[in-house]
C-alpha positions in Angstrom: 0.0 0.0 0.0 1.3 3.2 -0.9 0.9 6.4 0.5 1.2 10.1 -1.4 2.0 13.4 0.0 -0.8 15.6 0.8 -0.3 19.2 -1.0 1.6 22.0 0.8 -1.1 23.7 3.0 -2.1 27.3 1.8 -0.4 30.3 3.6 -2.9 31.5 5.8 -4.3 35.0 5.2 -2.3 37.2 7.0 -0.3 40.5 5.9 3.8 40.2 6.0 5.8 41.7 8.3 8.3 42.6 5.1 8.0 43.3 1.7 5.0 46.1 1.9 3.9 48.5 -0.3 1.3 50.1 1.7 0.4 47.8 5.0 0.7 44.5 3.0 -2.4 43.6 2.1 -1.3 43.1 -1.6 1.2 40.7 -0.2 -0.9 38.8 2.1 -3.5 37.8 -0.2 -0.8 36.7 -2.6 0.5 34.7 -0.3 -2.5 33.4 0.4 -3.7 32.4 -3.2 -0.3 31.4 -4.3 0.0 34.4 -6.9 2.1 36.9 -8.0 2.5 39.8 -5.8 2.6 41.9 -8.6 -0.3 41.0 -10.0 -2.6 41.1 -6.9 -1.2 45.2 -6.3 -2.2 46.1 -10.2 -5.7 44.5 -9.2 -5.9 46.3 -6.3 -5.1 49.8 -8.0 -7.7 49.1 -10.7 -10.3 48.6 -8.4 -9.2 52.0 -6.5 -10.5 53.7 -9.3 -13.6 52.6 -9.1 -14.2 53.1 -5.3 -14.1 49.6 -4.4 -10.5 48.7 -4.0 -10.0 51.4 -1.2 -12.7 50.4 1.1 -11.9 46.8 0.2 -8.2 47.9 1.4 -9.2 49.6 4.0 -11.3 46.3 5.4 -8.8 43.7 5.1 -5.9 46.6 6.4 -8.0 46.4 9.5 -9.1 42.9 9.8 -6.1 40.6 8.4 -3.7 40.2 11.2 0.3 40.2 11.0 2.4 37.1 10.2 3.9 35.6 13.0 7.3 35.3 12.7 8.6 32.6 9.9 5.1 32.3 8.6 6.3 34.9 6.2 9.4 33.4 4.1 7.1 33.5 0.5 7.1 36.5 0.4 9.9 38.4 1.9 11.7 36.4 -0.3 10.4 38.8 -3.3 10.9 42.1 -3.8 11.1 44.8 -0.8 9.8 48.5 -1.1 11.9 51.1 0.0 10.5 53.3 2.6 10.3 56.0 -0.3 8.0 53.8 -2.6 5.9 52.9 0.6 4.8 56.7 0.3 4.6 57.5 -2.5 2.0 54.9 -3.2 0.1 56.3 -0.3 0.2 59.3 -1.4 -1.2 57.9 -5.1 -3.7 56.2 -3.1 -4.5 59.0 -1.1 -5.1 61.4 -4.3 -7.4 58.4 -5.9 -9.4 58.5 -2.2 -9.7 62.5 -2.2 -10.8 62.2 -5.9 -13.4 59.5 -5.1 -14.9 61.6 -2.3 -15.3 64.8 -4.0 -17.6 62.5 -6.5 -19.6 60.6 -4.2 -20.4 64.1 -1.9 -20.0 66.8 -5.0 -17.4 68.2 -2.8 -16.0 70.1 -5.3 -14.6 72.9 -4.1 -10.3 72.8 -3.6 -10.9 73.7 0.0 -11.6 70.3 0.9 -8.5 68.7 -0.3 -6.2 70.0 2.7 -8.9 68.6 5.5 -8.7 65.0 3.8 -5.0 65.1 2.9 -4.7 65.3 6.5 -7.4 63.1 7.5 -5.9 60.4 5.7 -2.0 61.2 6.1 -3.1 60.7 10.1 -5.3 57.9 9.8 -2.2 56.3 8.1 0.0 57.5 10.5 -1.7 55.5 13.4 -2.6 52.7 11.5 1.0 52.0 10.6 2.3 53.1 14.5 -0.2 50.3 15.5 0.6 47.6 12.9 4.4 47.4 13.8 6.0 46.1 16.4 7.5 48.9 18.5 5.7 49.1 21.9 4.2 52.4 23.0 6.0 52.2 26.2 9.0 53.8 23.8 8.2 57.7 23.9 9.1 58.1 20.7 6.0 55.9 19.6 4.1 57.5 22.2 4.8 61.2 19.9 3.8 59.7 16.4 0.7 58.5 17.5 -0.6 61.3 19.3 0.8 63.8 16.5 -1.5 61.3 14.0 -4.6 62.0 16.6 -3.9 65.3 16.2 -3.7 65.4 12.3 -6.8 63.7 12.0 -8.7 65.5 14.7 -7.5 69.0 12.7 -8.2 67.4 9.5 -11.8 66.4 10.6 -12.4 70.0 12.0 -11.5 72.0 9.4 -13.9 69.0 6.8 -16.6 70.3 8.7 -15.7 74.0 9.1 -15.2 73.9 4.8 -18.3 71.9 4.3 -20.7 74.1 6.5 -21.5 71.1 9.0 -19.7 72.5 11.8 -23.2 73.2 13.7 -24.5 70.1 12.8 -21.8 68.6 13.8 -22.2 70.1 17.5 -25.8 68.9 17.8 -25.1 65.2 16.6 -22.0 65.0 19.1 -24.3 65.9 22.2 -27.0 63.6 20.9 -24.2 61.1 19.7 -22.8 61.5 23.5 -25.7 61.2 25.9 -26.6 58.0 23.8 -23.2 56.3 24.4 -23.5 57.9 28.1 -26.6 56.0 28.5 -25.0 52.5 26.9 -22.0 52.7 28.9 -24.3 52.9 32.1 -26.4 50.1 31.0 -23.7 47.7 30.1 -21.8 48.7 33.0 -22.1 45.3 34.7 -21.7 43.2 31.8 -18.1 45.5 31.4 -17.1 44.8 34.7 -17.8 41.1 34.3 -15.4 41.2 31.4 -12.6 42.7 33.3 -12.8 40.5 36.0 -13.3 37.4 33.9 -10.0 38.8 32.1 -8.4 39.1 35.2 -8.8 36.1 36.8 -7.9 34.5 33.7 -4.6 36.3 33.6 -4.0 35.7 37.1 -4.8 31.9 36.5 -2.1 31.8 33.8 -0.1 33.3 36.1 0.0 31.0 38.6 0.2 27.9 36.4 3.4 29.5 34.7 4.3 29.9 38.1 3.7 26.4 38.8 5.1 25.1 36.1 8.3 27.0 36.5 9.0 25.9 40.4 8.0 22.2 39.2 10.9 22.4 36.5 13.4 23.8 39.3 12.2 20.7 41.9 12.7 18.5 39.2 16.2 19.9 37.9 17.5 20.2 41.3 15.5 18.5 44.8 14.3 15.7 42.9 17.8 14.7 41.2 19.6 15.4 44.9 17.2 13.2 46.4 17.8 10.4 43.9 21.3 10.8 44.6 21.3 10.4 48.7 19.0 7.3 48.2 22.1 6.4 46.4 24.8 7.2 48.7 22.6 6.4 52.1 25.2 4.6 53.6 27.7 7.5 53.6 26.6 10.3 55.7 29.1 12.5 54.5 28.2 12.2 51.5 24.6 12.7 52.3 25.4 15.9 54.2 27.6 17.3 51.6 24.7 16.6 49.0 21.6 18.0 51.1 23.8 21.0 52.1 24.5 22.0 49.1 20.5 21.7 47.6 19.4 24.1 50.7 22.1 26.4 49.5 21.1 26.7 45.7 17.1 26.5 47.2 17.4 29.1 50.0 19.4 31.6 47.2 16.8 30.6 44.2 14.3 31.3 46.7 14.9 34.3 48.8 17.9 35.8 45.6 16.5 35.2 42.2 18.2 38.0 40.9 21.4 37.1 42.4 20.9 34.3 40.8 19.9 35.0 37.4 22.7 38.2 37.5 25.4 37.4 39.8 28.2 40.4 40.4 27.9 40.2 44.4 30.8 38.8 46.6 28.1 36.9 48.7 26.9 35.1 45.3 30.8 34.7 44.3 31.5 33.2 47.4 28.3 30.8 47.3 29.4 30.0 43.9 32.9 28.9 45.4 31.8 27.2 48.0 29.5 24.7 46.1 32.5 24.2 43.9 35.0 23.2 46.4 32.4 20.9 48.0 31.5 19.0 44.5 34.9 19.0 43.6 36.6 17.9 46.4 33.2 15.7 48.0 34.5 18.7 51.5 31.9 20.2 53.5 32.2 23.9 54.0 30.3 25.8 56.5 30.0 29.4 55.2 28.9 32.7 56.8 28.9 35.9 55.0 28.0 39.5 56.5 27.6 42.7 54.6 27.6 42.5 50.3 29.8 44.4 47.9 29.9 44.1 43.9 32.7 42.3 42.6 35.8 44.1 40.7 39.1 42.3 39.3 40.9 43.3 43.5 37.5 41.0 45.1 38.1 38.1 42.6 41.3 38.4 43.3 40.2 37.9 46.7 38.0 34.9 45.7 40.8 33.1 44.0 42.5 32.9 47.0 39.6 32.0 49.2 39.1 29.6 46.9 42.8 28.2 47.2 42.6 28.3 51.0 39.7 25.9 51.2 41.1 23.4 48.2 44.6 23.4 50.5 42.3 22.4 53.3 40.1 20.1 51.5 43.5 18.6 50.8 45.8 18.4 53.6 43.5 19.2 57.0 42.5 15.4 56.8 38.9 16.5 58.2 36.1 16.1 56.0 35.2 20.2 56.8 35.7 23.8 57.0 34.1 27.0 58.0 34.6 30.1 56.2 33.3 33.3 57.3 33.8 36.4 55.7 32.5 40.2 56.5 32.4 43.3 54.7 33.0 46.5 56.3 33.4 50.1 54.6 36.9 49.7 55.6 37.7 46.1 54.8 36.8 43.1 53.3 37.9 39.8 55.6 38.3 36.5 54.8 38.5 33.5 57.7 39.3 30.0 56.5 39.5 27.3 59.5 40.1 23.2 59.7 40.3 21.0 62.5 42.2 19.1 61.1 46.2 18.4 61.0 47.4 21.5 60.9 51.2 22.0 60.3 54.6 23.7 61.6 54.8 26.6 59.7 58.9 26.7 60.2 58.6 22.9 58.4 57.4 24.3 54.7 59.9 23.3 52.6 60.4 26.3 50.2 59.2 24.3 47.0 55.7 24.7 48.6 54.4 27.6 47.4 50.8 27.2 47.5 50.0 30.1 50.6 53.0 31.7 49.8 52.0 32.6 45.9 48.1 31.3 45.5 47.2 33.5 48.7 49.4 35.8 50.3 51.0 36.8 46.1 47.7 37.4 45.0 46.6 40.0 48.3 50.4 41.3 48.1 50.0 43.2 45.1 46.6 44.6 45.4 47.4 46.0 49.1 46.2 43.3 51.4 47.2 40.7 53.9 47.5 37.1 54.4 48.1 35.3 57.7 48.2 32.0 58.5 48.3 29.8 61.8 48.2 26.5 62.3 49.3 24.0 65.2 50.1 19.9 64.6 46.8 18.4 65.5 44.4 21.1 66.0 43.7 22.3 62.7 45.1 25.9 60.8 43.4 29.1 60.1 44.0 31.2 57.0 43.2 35.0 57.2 42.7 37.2 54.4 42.5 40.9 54.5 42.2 43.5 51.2 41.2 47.1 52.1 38.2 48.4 50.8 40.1 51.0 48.7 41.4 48.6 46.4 38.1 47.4 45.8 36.7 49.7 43.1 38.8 52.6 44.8 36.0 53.6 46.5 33.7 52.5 49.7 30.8 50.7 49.6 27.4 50.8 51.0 26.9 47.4 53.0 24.0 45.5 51.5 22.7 43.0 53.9 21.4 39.7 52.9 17.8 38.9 53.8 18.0 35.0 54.7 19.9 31.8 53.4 23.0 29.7 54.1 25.1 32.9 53.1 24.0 35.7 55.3 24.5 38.3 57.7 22.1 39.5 60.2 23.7 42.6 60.6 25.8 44.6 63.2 24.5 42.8 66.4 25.4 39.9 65.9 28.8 39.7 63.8 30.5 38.6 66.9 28.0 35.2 67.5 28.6 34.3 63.3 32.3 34.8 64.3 32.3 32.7 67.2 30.3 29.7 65.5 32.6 29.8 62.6 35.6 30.1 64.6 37.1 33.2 63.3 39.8 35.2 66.4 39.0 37.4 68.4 41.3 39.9 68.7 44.5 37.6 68.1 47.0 38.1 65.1 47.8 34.9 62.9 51.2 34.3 61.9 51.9 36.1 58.5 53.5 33.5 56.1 57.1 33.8 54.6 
């Protein structure tokens, strides 16, 4: 049994975003019927003469909607008018209009060209403002189509000043008024309904984005963590390393989506290099962070070496963790790295062990700041880091606390508690390295 190809579906009727003439009506339809653009435009002049084409224009103008984009490829692959042609065949259109009118009215006096020139120039004008794509929050779009209001509302005055139906005019706009006066109050309710039925609609979508979106992050991230600590259940390291790091990236998606989505902040650099180390190195670090800055080359300078200090530890301490806690002060940002674990004699180093001595204290060195390390055999080190804040940016910085999550500060009150349950001094000076 053989099968055959259906035919290619038919365009559907919609005007091009490219390749107009006028609005792309022409171009639509030929789309549409699978003709010759060309063809479809010299049919559509023709019938301007008699009358017909122009209101038929004028119709489809209004009621064909734009091409979505790539539903538009046969025919922006033809020929594209210039913005030029585009008017001048509105303004040949426009003459055939003006010349119709004067027929079907006897309007034959020259006084009535100007008011329809305008009338239609700025009925053109807000047709094509509205039929693109440039939003009206831009003010520039916001100027264009009140100038066309304005055109059209001058043109439409001075029609009825020329014509004598300026009085008549007046008495059919109060009559015209009290009788829309009266509809709006009687369809008030049915209005309202709309609204509200539009409302809730939109606020229903909203949610099930909404919904949708925090379903994608539970399955990208909780769910897959999950899977993986059924796996590892009989390693509680393991299990801890993976469950701290899921409440770190859901506290910050939760409570920091901008943070997120932007980065830039030391607080979200040091996050970032603390879920490193710990997937890298399967090392559990315990971070505290107080006050915010934005980060220049002297803080990631800083962050390199942070960074170095807890891969030496997650290396050599021999503990399976480490608290970092780091504060930022107008005058200083400060870095505390500590282990239980080994430690070291500091007098021991050979020289070819340049990790501190070039990773750490190099990198602080040269941008103005300090680097101090002490460490006893079996109780563990403690790296401090210290760059002043006028290497940062050359300039001090507001302190920006963070509202909640594994990296935060609580403020002033209660730096000394974070330093305490981190382990950072108090008041002691660690031994600078060599």
């Amino acid at each position: 049994m053989t099968t055959t190809s259906g035919a290619t579906p038919r365009p559907p009727l919609a005007r091009p975003r490219e390749g107009r003439v006028i609005a792309g009506v022409a171009a639509g339809t030929a789309a549409h019927l699978r003709q010759d653009p060309l063809v479809v435009r010299v049919a559509v002049v023709l019938l301007a003469t008699t009358g017909l084409g122009i209101i038929a224009y004028a119709l489809l103008w209004m009621t064909m909607p734009v091409a979505a984009p790539g539903e538009e490829a046969p025919v922006s692959r033809g020929w594209r008018p210039t913005g030029a042609v585009q008017w001048i065949a509105l303004v040949v259109l426009g003459g055939i209009a003006v010349s119709l009118i004067g027929q079907l009215t006897q309007w034959t006096s020259s006084d009535v060209v100007l008011p329809l020139v305008l009338l239609a120039g700025g009925l053109t004008v807000i047709w094509r403002q509205l039929d693109t794509d440039r939003t009206l929050a831009v003010p520039a779009a916001r100027w264009v189509l009140a100038g066309g209001v304005l055109v059209v509302g001058a043109g439409l005055f001075l029609l009825l000043a020329t014509t004598g139906q300026l009085a008549n005019a007046r008495n059919g706009f109060a009559a015209t008024l009290l009788i829309l006066t009266g509809v709006v109050l009687a369809t008030a309710p049915l209005w309202r309904r709309l609204l509200d039925s539009r409302a809730e609609e939109r606020a229903a979508r909203i949610r099930s984005e909404e919904r949708a979106a925090v379903a994608a992050h539970l399955h990208d991230s909780v769910l897959q963590t999950l899977a993986l600590i059924q796996r590892n259940a009989d390693e509680p390291q393991a299990v801890s390393r993976l469950a701290r790091g899921q409440e770190r990236e859901l506290r910050a998606w939760l409570y920091d989506p901008v943070a997120v989505r932007e980065g830039g902040t030391w607080a979200g650099l040091v996050a970032g290099m603390v879920a490193e180390v710990e997937a890298d190195h399967a090392f559990t670090v315990d971070p505290v962070v107080v006050g915010d800055a934005p980060v220049d080359d002297a803080l990631a300078a800083l962050g390199a070496a942070t960074r170095e200090a807890l891969v030496n530890a997650a290396k050599h301490s021999g503990v399976g963790s480490a608290d970092l806690y780091t504060e930022v002060t107008p005058e200083q940002v400060s870095v505390f790295v500590r282990d239980r674990g080994n430690g070291f004699d500091l007098d021991a180093v050979p020289d070819d062990r340049r990790g501190l001595r070039d990773s750490v204290r190099g990198r602080l060195v040269r941008l103005g700041g300090t680097a101090g390390v002490r460490s006893t055999p079996g109780e563990g080190t403690e790296v401090e880091l210290c760059l002043p804040m006028k290497a940062v940016g050359g300039q001090r910085r507001e302190r920006v606390s963070d509202a909640g999550g594994a990296v935060s500060g609580q403020g002033r009150e209660h730096r000394s508690e974070e330093r305490a349950r981190s382990g950072a001094p108090r008041g002691s000076e660690p031994r600078s390295t060599a």
